[in-house]
C-alpha positions as CSV (number, residue, x, y, z in Angstrom):
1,X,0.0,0.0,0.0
2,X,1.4,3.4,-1.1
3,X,1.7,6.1,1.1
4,X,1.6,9.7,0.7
5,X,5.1,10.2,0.3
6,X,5.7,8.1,-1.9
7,X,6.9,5.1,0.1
8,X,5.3,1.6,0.6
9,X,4.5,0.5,4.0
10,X,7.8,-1.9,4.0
11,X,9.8,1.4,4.0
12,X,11.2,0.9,0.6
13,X,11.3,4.4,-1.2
14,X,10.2,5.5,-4.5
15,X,8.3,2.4,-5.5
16,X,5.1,3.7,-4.8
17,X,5.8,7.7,-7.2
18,X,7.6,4.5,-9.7
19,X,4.4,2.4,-10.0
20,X,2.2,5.5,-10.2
21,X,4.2,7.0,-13.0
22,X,5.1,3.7,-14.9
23,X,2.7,3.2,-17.8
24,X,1.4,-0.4,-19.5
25,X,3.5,-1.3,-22.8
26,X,2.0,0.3,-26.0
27,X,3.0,-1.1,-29.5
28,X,2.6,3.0,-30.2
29,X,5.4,5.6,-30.6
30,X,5.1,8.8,-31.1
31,X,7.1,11.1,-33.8
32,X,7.6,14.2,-34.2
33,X,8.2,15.7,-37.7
34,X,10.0,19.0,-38.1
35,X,8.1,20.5,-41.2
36,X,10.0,23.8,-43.3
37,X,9.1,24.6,-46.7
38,X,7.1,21.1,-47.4
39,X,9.9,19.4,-46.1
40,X,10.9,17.0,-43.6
41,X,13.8,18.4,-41.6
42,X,14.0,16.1,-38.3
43,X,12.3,13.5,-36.8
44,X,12.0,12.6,-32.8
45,X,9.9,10.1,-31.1
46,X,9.1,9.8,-27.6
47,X,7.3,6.9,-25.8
48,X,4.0,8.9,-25.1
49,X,2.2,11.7,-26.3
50,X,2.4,14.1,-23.3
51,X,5.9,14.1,-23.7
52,X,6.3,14.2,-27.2
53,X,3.4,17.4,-26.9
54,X,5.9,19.0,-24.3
55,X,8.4,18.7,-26.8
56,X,6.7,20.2,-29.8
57,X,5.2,23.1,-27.8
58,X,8.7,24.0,-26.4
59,X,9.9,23.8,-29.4
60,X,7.4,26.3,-31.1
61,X,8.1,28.7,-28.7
62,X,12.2,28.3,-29.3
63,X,11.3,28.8,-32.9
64,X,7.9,29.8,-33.9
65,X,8.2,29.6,-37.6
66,X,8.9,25.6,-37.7
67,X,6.0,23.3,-37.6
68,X,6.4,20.4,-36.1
69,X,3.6,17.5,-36.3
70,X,2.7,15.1,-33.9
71,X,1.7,11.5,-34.9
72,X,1.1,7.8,-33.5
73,X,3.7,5.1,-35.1
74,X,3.4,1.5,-34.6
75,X,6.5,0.1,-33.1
76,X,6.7,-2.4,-35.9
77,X,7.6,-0.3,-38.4
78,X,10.3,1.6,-36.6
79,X,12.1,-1.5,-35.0
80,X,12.0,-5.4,-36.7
C-alpha cells in the first residue's frame, strides 16, 4: 500500500511515485516531424504523447516559424 510520500508501507522508497508513474507497454510511438518549406527536416519520437506534446510546444516557442507534427507510429515499423 502506497503512502503519501511516496513510500510503501515496507519502507522501501520511490516504489510507490515508480508504480504511479510507470505506464502499461504500448505497441505506439510517437514522432515528431519537423516541417519547413514542405519538407521534412527532423524527426523525434518519444514513448507517449504528453511528452512528445511537451516537446513540440517548447519547441514552437524556441522557434515559432517551424512546424512540427505530432503522430502515432506503430513500433513495428520503426524496429524489426
Amino acid at each position: 500500500m502506497q503512502q503519501r510520500n511516496g513510500q510503501t508501507k515496507n519502507g522501501t522508497p520511490g516504489q510507490g511515485r515508480a508504480a504511479a508513474e510507470e505506464q502499461g507497454m504500448t505497441n505506439t510511438l510517437w514522432r515528431c516531424v519537423q516541417w519547413r518549406a514542405g519538407q521534412i527536416l527532423s524527426k523525434v519520437l518519444f514513448n507517449t504523447k504528453t511528452e512528445a506534446d511537451n516537446f513540440c510546444a517548447q519547441m514552437h516557442r524556441a522557434e515559432p516559424d517551424i512546424f512540427w507534427r505530432v503522430e502515432p507510429v506503430e513500433a513495428r515499423l520503426v524496429w524489426n
